[in-house]
C-alpha positions in Angstrom: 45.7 -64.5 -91.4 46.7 -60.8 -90.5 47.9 -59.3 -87.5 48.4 -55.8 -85.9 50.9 -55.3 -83.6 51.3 -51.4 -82.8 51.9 -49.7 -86.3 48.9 -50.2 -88.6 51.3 -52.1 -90.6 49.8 -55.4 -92.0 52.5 -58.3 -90.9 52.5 -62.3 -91.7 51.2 -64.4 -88.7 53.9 -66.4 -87.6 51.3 -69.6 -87.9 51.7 -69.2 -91.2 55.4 -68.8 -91.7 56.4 -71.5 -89.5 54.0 -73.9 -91.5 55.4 -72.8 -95.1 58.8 -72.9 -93.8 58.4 -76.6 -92.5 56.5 -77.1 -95.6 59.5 -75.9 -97.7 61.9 -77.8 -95.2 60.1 -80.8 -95.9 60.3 -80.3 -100.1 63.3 -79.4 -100.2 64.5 -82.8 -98.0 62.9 -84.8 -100.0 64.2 -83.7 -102.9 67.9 -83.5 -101.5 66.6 -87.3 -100.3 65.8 -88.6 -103.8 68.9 -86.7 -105.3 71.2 -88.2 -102.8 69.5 -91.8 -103.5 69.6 -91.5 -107.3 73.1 -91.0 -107.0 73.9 -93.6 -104.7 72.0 -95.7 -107.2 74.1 -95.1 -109.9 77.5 -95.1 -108.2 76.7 -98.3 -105.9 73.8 -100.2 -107.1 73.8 -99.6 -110.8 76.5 -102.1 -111.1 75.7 -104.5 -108.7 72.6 -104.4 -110.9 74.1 -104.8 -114.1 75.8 -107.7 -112.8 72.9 -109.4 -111.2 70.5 -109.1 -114.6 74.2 -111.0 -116.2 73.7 -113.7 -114.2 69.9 -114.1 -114.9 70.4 -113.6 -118.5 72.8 -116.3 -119.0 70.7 -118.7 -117.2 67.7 -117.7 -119.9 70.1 -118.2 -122.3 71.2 -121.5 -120.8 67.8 -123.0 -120.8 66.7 -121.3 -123.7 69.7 -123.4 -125.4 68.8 -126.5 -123.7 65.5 -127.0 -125.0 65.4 -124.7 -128.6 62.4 -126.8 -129.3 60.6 -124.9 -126.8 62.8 -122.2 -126.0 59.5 -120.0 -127.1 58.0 -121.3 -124.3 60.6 -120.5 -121.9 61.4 -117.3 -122.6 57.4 -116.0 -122.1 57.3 -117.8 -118.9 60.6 -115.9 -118.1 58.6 -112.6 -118.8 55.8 -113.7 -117.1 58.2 -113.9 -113.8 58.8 -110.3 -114.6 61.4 -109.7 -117.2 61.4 -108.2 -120.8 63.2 -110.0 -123.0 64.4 -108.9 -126.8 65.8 -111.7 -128.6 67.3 -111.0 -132.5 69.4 -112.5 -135.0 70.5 -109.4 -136.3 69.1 -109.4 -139.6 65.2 -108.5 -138.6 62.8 -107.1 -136.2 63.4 -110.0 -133.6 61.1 -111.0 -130.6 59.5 -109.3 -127.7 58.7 -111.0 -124.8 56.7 -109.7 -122.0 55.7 -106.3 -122.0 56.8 -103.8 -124.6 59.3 -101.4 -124.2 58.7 -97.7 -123.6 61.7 -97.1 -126.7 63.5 -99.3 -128.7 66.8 -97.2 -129.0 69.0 -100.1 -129.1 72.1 -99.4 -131.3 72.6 -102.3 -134.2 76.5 -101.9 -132.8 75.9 -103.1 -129.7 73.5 -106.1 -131.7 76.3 -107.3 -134.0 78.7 -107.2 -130.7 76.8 -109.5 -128.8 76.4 -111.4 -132.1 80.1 -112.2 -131.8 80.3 -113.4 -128.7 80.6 -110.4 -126.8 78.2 -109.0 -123.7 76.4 -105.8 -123.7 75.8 -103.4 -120.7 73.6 -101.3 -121.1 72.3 -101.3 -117.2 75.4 -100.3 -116.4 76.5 -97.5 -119.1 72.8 -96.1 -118.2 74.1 -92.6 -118.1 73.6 -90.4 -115.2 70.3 -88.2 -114.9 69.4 -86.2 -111.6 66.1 -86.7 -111.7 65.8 -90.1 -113.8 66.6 -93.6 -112.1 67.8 -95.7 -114.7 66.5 -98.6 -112.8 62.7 -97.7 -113.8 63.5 -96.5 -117.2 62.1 -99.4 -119.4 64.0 -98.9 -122.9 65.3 -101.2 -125.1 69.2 -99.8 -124.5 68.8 -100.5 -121.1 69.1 -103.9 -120.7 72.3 -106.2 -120.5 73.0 -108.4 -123.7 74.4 -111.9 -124.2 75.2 -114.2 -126.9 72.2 -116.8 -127.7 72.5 -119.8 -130.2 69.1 -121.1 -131.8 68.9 -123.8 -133.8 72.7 -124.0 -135.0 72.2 -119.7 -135.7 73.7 -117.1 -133.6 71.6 -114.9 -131.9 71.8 -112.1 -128.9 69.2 -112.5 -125.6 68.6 -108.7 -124.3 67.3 -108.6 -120.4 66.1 -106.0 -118.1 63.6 -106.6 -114.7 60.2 -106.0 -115.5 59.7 -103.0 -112.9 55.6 -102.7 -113.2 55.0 -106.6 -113.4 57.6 -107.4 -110.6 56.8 -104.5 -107.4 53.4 -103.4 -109.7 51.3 -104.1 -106.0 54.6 -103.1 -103.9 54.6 -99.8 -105.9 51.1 -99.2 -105.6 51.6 -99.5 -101.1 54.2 -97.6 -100.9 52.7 -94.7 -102.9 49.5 -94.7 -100.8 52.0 -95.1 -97.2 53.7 -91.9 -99.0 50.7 -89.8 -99.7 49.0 -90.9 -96.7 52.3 -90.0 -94.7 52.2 -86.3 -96.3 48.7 -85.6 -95.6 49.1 -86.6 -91.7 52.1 -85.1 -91.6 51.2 -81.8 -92.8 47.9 -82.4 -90.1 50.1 -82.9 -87.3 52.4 -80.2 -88.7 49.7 -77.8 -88.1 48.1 -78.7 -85.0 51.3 -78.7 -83.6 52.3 -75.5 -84.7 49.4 -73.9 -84.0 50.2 -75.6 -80.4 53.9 -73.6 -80.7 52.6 -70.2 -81.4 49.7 -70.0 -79.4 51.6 -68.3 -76.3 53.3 -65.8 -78.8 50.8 -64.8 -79.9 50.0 -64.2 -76.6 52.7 -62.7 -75.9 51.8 -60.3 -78.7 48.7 -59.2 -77.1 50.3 -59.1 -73.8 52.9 -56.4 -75.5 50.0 -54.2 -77.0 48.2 -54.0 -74.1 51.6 -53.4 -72.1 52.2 -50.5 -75.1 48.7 -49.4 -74.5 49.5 -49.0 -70.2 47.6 -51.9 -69.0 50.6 -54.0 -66.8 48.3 -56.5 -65.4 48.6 -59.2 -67.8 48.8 -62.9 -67.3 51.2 -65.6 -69.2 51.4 -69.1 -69.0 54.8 -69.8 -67.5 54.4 -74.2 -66.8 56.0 -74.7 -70.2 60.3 -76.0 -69.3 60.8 -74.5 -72.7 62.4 -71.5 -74.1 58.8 -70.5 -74.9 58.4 -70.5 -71.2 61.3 -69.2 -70.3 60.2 -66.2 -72.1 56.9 -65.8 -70.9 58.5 -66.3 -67.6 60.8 -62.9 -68.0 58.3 -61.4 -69.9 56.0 -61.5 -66.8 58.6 -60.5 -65.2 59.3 -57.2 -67.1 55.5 -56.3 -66.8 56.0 -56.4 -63.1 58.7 -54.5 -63.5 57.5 -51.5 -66.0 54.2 -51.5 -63.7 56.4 -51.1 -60.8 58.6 -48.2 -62.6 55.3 -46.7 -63.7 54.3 -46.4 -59.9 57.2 -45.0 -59.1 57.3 -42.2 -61.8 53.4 -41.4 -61.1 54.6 -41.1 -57.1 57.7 -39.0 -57.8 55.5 -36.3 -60.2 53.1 -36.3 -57.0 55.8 -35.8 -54.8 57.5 -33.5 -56.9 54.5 -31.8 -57.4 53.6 -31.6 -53.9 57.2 -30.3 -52.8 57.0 -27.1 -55.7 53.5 -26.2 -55.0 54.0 -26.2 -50.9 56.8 -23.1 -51.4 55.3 -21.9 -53.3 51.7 -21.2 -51.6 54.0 -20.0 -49.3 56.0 -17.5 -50.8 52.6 -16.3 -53.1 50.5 -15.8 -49.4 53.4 -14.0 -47.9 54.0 -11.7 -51.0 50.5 -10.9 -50.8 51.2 -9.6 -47.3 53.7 -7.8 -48.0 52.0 -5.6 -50.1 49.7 -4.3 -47.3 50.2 -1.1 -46.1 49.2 -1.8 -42.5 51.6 -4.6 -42.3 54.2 -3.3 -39.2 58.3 -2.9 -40.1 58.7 -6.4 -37.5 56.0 -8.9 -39.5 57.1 -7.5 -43.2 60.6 -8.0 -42.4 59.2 -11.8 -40.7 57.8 -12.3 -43.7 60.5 -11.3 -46.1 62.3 -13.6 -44.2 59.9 -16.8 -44.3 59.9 -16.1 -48.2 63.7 -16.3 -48.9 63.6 -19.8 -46.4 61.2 -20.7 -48.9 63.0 -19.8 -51.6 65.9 -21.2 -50.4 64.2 -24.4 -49.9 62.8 -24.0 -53.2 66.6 -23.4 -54.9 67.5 -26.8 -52.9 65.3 -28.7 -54.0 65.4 -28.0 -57.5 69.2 -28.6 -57.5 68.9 -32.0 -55.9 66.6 -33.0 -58.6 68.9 -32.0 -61.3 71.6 -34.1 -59.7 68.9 -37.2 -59.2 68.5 -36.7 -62.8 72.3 -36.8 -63.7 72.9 -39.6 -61.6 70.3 -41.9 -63.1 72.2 -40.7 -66.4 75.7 -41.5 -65.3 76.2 -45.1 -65.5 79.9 -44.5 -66.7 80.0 -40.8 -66.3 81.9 -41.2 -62.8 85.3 -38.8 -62.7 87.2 -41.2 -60.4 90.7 -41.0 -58.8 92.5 -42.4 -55.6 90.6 -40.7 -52.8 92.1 -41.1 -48.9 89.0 -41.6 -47.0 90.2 -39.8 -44.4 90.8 -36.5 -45.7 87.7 -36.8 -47.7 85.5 -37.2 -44.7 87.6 -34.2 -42.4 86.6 -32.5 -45.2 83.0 -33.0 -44.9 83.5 -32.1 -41.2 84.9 -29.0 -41.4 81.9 -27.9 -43.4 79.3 -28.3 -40.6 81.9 -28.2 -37.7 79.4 -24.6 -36.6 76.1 -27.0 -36.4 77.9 -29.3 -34.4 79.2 -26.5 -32.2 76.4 -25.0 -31.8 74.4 -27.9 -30.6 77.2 -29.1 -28.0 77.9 -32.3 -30.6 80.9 -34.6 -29.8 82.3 -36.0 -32.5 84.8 -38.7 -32.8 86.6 -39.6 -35.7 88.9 -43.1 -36.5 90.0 -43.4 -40.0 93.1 -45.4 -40.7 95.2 -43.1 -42.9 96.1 -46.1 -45.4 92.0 -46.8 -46.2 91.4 -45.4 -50.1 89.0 -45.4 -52.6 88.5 -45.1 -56.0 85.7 -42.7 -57.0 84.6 -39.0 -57.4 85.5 -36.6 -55.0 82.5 -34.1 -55.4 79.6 -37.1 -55.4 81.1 -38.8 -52.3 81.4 -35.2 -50.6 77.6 -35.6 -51.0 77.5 -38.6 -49.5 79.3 -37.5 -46.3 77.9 -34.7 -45.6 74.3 -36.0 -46.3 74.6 -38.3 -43.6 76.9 -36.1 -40.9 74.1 -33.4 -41.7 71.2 -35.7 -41.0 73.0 -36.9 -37.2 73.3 -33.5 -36.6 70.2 -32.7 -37.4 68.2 -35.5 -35.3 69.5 -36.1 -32.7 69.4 -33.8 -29.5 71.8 -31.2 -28.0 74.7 -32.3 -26.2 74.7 -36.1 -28.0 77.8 -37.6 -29.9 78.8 -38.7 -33.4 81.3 -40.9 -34.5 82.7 -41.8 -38.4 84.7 -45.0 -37.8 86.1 -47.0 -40.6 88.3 -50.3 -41.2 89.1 -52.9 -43.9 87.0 -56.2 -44.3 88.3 -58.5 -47.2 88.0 -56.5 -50.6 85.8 -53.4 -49.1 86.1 -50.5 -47.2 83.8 -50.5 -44.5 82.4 -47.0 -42.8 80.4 -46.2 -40.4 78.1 -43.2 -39.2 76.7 -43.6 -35.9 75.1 -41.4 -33.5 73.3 -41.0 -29.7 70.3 -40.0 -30.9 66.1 -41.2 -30.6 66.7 -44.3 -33.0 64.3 -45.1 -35.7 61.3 -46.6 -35.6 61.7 -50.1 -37.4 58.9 -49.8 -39.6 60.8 -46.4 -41.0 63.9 -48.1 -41.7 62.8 -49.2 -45.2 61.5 -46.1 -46.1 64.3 -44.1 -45.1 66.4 -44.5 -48.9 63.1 -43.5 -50.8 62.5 -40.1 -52.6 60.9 -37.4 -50.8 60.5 -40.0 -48.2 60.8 -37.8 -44.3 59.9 -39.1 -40.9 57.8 -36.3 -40.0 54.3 -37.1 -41.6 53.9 -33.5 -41.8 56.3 -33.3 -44.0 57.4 -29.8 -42.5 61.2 -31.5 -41.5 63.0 -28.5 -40.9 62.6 -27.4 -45.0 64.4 -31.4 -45.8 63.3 -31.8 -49.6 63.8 -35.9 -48.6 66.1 -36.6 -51.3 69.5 -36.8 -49.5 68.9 -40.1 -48.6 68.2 -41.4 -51.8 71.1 -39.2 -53.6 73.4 -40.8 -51.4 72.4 -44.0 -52.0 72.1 -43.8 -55.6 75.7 -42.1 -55.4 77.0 -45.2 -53.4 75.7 -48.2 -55.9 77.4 -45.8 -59.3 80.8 -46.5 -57.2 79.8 -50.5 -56.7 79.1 -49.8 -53.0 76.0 -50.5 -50.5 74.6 -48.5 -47.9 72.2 -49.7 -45.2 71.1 -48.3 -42.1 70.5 -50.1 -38.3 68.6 -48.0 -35.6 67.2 -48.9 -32.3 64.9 -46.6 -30.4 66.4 -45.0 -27.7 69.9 -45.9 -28.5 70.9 -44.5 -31.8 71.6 -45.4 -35.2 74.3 -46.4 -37.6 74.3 -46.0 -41.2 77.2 -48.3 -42.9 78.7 -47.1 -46.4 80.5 -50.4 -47.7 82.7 -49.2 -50.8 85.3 -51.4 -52.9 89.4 -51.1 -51.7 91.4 -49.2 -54.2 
């Protein structure tokens, strides 16, 4: 199976790799199993073994010696019950009973010890094989040995279990429940990882249509897994992207709109200009609309090139102890002739021990963005007042004024770019970015702002930044 996920690259399906890797998991356990087993055989059972076949082999020998008329007899029903038996005086081939074995590597030394009177133990000197069970390997040396008299002559009894005649049926089950226990097992394994990478693969899709622009995609998010989980946030992100997508589409509009309006402006009125009938009052009327538009023009591309380096200045900040007071007298000295001019009162209250940490020249922007805007708004003759105080770890500020108030269905427009009350957008040459600088300014210092208005009575906006 082959996929393509964005490069033409040909990559593995993860079906695959999850069922060979099981698949290998599996093989490899298994043979770690049967390694771990063999040598448990020979360190525990190997001797318990030995010790057991002993036992058996002196009670052949034992009834064999009790009856040496028919110890023939007995000794092929003891194969029959599923032993191989080797019996020898030493001096020729001896007798087999039962069925034959797969070698007959028995050394003559161990033969002429059991002879005298000594037991061999073969069983449990088998020596150790990885990948060979001594209890299953039928040869002659692997057998235990005692001492056998026949007829008044010495003679040595060799034993080991019959492994075929003995679990022959038992062998025979458990290698069918084995084989059949692979092939289900590798059945289930694959239904059930098809089951697991269903949703990525998905989720693949979902990420090459998301590469190709498409946003509106749909995940299964019911799973309580980690699977789930993810398709969960991935959802999530799409949202997200399709949402930051909107917003860039709208800013180019906007900033679009906001270039080309000065500029029809300043292009008409040059045209005028150029007229020879055009009286000394309107040219100099319109030299003077197209430096406002310039002017405007200038502003608003300098308040896009600081958007631009505040969405770039995560850590960027120049910060240093500020006194809010001074920064903020500051800010009113600079429009102090606005506010003359329109008969503003102002009043002021900022405890001299309130202090920040942040930059000077961004939250200069700040202030004056927002004593510009009262000024602006509201009518001749009206007041403003900056008060400010201490509430747990934050200093608290706020900007109110006398004016109009704002319609509630503004007030969560006001923080948006290019965003201006006037739907004519013709707001006394406002690019509608202050706003949003300011707030953007605020949150790179770990601050909020927020605004509350009421028509007719005024409104307050409220900078909340953190205590030095």
């Amino acid at each position: 199976m082959r996929l393509k996920l964005g490069m033409d690259r040909p990559v593995k399906s993860l079906y695959v790799r999850v069922c060979l890797t099981t698949l290998l998991a599996v093989a490899i356990g298994a043979l770690l199993g049967f390694l771990v087993s063999n040598v448990y055989y020979h360190v525990q059972l190997k001797p318990f073994n030995d010790g057991k076949l002993t036992q058996i082999a002196y009670e052949a020998k034992r009834m064999a010696e009790l009856r040496p008329d028919s110890s023939d007899e007995y000794l092929e029903s003891a194969a029959r019950l599923g032993y191989a038996l080797y019996v020898t005086d030493g001096s020729g081939e001896g007798a087999f009973y039962g069925r034959a074995f797969r070698e007959q590597d028995l050394e003559s030394a161990a033969v002429r010890e059991v002879l005298a009177g000594g037991e061999y133990h073969g069983v449990a000197n088998f020596p150790n094989k990885p990948f060979i069970t001594g209890f299953f390997d039928n040869r002659l040396s692997n057998t235990v040995g005692v001492p056998l008299e026949l007829n008044g002559r010495p003679a040595a009894l060799f034993l080991r279990p019959d492994v075929i005649l003995q679990f022959g049926e038992l062998r025979s089950f458990f290698a069918m429940v084995g084989l059949l226990t692979v092939v289900f097992s590798i059945a289930v394994l694959l239904i059930a990882t098809r089951y697991l990478v269903k949703p990525i693969t998905r989720m693949t899709a979902a990420t090459q249509r998301i590469a190709d622009g498409h946003y509106n995609i749909e995940l299964p998010t019911k799973r309580r897994d980690e699977i789930g989980q993810l398709a969960g946030h991935f959802m999530t992100m799409s949202r997200s992207l399709s949402s930051l997508e909107e917003s860039r589409r709208e800013f180019v509009a906007n900033v679009s709109h906001e270039i080309q309006s000065p500029l029809t402006s300043i292009q008409g009125f040059a045209s005028e200009l150029s007229s020879a009938e055009l009286s000394e009052a309107e040219r100099l009327r319109f030299a003077t609309i197209i430096g406002e538009e310039s002017r405007r023009l200038s502003a608003l591309g300098r308040q896009l090139l600081l958007l631009s380096s505040l969405d770039r200045m995560e850590d960027g900040l120049v910060r240093s102890p500020l006194k809010l007071k001074n920064e903020i007298r500051r800010a009113v000295d600079v429009l102090e002739w606005q506010m003359s001019e329109k008969g503003l009162a102002l009043r002021l209250s900022v405890p001299d021990q309130l202090a920040a940490m942040g930059d000077a020249t961004l939250l200069d922007q700040v202030w004056i963005n927002l004593l510009s805007n009262a000024v602006k708004h509201i009518p001749e003759g009206r007041s403003i007042s900056v008060t400010a105080e201490a509430e747990g770890g934050e200093n608290v500020l706020r900007f109110a004024d006398t004016g109009n108030g704002i319609a509630p269905e503004k007030l969560p427009l006001l923080f948006d770019r290019f965003y201006r009350g006037d739907p004519s957008r013709a707001d006394g040459g406002s690019t509608g970015l202050g706003l949003a600088i300011a707030k953007k300014i605020v949150n790179l210092h770990g601050g909020t702002i927020q605004v509350e208005s009421e028509v007719g009575k005024g409104s307050v906006f409220i900078v909340r930044l953190p205590k030095l």
